[in-house]
Backbone as ProteinMPNN parsed JSONL, in Angstrom:
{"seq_chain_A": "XXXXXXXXXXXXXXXXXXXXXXXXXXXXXXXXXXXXXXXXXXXXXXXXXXXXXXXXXXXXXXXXXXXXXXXXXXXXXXXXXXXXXXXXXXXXXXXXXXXXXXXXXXXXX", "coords_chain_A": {"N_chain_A": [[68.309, 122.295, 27.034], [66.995, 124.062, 25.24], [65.843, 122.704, 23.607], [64.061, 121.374, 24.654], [62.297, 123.066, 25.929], [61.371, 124.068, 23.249], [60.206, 121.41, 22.546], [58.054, 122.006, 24.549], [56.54, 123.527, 23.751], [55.765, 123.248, 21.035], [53.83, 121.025, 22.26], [52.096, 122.645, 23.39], [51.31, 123.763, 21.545], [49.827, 121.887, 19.671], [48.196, 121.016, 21.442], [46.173, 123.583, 21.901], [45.642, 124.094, 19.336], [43.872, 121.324, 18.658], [42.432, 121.523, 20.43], [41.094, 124.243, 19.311], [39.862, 123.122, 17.13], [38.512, 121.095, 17.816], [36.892, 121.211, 20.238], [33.219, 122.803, 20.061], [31.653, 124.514, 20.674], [28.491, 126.916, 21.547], [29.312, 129.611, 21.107], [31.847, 132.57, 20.337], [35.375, 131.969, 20.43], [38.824, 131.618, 21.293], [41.887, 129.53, 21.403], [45.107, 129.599, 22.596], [48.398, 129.293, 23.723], [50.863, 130.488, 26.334], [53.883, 130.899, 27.624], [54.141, 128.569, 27.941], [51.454, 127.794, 29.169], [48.595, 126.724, 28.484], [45.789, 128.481, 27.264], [42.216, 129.227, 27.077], [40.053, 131.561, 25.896], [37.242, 133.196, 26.292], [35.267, 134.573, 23.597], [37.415, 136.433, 21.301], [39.665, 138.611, 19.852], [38.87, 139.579, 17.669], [36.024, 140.578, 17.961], [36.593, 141.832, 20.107], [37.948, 144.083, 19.447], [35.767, 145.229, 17.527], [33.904, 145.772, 19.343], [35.476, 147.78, 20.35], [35.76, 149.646, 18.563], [32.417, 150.179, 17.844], [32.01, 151.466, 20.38], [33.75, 153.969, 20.318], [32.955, 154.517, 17.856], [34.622, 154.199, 15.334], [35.868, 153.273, 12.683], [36.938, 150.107, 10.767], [39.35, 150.743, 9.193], [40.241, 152.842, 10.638], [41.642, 151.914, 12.856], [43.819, 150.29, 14.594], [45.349, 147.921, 16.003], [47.565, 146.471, 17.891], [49.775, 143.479, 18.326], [50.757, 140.324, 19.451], [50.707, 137.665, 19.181], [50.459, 135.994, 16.638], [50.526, 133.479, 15.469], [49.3, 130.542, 14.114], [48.063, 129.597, 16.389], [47.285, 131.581, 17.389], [46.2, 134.092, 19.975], [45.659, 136.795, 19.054], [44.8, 136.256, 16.303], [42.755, 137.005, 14.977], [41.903, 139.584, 15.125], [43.063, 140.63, 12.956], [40.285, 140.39, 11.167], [38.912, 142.469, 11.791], [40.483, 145.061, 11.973], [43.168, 147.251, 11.27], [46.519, 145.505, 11.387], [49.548, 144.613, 13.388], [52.408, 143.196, 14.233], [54.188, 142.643, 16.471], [56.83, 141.63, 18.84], [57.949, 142.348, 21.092], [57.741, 144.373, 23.999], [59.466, 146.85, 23.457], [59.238, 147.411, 20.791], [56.272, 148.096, 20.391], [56.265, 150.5, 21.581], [58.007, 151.544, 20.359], [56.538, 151.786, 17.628], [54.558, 152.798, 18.029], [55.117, 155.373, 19.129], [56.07, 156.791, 16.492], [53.983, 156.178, 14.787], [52.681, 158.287, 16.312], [54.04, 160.527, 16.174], [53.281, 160.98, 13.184], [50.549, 161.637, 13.658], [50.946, 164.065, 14.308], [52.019, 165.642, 12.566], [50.489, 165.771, 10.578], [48.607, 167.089, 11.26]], "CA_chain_A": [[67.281, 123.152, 27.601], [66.441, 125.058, 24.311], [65.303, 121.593, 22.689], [62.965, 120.854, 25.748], [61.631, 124.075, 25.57], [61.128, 123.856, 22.449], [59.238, 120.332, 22.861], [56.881, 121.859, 25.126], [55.702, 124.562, 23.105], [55.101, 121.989, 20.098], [52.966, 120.217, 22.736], [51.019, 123.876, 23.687], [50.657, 124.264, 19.972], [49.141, 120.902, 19.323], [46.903, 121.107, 22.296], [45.598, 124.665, 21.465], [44.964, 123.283, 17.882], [43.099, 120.189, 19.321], [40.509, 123.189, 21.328], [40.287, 124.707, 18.246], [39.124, 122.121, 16.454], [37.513, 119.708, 18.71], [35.471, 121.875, 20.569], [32.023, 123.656, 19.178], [30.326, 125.784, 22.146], [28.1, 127.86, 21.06], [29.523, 131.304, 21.109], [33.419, 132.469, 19.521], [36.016, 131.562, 21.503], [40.011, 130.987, 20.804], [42.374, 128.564, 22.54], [46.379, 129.702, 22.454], [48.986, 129.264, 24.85], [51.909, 131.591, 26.077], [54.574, 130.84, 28.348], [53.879, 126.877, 28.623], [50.274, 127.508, 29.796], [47.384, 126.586, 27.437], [44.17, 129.142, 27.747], [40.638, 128.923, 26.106], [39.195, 132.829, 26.202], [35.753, 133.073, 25.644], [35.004, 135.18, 22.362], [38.259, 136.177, 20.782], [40.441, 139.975, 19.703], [38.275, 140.202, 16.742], [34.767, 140.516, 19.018], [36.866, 143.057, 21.106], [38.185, 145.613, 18.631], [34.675, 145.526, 17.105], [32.957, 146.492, 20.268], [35.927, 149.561, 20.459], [35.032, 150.521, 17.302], [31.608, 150.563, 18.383], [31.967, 152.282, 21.576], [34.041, 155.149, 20.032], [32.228, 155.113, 16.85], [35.577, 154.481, 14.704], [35.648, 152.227, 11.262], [37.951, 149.266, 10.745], [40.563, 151.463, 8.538], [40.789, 153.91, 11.437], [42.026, 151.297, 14.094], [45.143, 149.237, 14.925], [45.41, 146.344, 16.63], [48.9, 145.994, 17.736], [49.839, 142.061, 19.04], [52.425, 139.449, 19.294], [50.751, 136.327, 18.878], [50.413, 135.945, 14.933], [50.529, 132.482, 14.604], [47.38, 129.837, 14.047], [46.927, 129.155, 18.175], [47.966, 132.991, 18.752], [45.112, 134.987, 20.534], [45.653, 138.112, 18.085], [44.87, 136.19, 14.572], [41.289, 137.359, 14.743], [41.825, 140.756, 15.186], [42.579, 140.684, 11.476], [38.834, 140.684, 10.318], [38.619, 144.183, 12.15], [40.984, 146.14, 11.889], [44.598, 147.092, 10.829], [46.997, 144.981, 12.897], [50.797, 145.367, 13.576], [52.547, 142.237, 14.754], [55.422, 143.337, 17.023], [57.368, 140.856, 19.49], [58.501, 142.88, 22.168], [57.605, 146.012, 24.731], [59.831, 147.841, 23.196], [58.588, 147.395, 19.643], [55.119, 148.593, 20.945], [56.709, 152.044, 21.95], [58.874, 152.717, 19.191], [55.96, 151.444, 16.751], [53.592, 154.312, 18.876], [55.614, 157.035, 19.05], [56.265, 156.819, 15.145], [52.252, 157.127, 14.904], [51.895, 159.722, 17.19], [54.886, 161.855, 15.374], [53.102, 160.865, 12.07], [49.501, 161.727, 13.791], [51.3, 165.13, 14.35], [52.876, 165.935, 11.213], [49.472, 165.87, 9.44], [47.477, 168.209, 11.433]], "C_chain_A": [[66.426, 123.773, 26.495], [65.329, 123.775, 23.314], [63.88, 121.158, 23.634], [62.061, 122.165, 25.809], [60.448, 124.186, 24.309], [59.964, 122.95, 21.976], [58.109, 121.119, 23.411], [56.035, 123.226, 24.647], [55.17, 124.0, 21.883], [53.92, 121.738, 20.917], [52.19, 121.231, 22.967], [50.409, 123.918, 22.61], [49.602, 123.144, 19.629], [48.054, 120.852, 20.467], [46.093, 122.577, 22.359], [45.066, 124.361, 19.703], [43.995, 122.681, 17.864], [41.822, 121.168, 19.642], [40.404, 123.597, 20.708], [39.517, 124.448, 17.523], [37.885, 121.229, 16.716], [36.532, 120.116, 19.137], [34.488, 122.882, 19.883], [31.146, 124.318, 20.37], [29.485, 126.806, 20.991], [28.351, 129.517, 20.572], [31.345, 130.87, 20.644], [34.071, 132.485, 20.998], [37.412, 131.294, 20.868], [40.918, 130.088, 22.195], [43.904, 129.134, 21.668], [47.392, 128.888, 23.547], [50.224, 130.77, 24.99], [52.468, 131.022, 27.337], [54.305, 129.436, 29.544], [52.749, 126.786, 29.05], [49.751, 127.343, 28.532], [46.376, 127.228, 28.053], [43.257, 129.134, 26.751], [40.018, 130.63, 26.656], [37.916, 132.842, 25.619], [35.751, 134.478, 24.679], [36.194, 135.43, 21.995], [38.467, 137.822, 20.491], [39.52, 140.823, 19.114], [36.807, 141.061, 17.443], [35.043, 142.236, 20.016], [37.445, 143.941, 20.367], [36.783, 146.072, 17.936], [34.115, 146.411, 18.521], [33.956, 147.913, 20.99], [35.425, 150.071, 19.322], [33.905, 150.957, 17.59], [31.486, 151.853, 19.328], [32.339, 153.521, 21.516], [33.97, 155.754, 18.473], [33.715, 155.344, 15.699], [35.386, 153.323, 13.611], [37.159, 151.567, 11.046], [39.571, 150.061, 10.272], [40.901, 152.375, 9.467], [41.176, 153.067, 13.278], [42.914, 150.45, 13.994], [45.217, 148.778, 16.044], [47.274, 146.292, 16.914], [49.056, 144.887, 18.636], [50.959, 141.244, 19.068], [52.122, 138.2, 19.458], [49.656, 135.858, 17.969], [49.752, 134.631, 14.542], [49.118, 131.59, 14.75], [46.823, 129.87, 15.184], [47.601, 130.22, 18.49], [46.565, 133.365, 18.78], [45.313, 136.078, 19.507], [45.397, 137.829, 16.729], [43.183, 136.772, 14.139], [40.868, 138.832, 14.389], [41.942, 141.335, 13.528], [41.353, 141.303, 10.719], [38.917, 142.087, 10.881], [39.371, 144.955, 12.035], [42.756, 146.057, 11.316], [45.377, 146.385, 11.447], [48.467, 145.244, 12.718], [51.511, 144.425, 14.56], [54.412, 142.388, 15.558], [55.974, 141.651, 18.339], [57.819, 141.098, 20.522], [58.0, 144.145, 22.814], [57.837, 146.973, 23.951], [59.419, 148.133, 21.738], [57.36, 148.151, 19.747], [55.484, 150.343, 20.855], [57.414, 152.755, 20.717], [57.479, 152.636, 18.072], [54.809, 153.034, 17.217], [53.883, 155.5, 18.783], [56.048, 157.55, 17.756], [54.957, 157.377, 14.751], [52.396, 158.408, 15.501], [52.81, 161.215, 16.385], [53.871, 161.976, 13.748], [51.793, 162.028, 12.025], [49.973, 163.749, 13.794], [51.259, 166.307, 13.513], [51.794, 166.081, 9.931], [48.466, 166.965, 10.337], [47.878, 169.69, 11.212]], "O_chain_A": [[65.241, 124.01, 26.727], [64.365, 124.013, 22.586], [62.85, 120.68, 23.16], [60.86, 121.93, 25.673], [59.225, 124.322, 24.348], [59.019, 123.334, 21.287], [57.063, 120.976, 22.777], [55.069, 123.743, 25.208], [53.997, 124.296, 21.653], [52.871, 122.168, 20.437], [51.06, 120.809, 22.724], [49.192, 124.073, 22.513], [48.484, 123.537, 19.298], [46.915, 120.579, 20.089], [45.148, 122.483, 23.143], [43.94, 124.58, 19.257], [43.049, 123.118, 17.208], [40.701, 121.374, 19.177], [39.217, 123.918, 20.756], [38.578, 125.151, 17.148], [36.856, 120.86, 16.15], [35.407, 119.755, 18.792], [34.966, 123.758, 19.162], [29.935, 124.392, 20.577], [29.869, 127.257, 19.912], [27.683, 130.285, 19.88], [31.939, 129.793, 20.585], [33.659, 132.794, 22.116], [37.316, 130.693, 19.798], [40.695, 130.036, 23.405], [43.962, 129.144, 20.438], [46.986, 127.874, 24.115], [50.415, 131.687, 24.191], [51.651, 130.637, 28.173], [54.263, 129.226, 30.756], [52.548, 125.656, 29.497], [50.344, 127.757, 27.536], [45.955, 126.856, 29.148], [43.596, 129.03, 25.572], [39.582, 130.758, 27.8], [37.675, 132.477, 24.468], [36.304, 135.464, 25.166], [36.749, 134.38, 22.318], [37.502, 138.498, 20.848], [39.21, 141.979, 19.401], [36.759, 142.281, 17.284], [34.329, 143.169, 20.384], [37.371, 145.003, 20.985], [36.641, 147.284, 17.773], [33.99, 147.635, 18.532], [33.54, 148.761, 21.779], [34.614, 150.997, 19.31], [33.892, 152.183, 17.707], [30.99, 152.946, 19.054], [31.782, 154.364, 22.22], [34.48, 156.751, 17.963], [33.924, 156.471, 15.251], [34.598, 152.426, 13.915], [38.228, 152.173, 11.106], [40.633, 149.946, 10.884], [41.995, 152.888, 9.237], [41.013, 153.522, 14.41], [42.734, 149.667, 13.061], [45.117, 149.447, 17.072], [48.06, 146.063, 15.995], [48.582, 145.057, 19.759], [52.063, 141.614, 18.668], [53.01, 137.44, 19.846], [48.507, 135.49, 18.213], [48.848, 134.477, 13.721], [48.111, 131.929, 15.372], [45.623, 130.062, 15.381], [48.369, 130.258, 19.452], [45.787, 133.081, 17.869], [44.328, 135.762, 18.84], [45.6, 138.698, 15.881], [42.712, 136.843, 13.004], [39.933, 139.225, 13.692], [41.21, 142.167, 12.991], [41.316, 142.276, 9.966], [39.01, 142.92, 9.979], [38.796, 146.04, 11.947], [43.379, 145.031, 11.042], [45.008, 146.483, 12.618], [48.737, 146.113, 11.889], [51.334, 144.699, 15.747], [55.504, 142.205, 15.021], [55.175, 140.718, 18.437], [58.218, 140.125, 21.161], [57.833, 145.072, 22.021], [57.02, 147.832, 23.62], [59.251, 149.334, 21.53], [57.416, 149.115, 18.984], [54.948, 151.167, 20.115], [57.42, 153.904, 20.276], [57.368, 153.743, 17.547], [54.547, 154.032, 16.546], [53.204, 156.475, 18.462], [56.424, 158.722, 17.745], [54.718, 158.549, 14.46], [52.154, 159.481, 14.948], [52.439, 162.364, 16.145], [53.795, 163.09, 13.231], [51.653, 162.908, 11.176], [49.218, 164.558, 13.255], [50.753, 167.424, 13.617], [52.042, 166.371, 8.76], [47.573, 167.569, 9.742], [47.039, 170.581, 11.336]]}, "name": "protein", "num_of_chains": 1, "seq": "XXXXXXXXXXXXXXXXXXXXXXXXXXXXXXXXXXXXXXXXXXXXXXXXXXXXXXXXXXXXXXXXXXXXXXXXXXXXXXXXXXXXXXXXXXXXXXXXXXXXXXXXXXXXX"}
């Protein structure tokens, strides 16, 4: 089961690779998969932490990105160019990684 699994996330990876490569649309765009599906999102993480930054008027060093899919066909490798990022694997990672900030965000005012 773990080997077939396994197989078919190879095959997500190589066909999210393939859409990375192959196709040229005009506008940004990434291709990942997650949980055996393959998706193509039109523009990409990086595109969307820029336009928070924007919106609340904040600068790359004052924003984190926290994500969980790192690797070449993950949706979160873009986010990079903008901002800090924070590559966690689980829910609960998220929360403990947050509430560490927020004690930190505390502890300095």
């Amino acid at each position: 089961k773990d080997l077939n699994r396994r197989g078919r996330m190879e095959s997500c990876d190589e066909i999210a690779m393939a859409i990375r490569y192959e196709v040229k649309p005009p506008f940004k765009f990434c291709s990942f998969h997650s949980n055996g599906q393959v998706w193509v999102d039109v523009g990409n993480k990086s595109l969307g932490v820029k336009a928070f930054q924007e919106k609340f008027k904040t600068k790359p060093e004052e924003t984190l990105h926290i994500g969980d899919q790192w690797r070449e066909v993950g949706n979160d490798i873009a986010a990079r160019k903008s901002a800090t990022t924070l590559w966690i694997t689980r829910p609960k990672e998220t929360k403990f990684f947050l509430e560490l900030l927020l004690e930190d965000v505390k502890k300095s005012k």
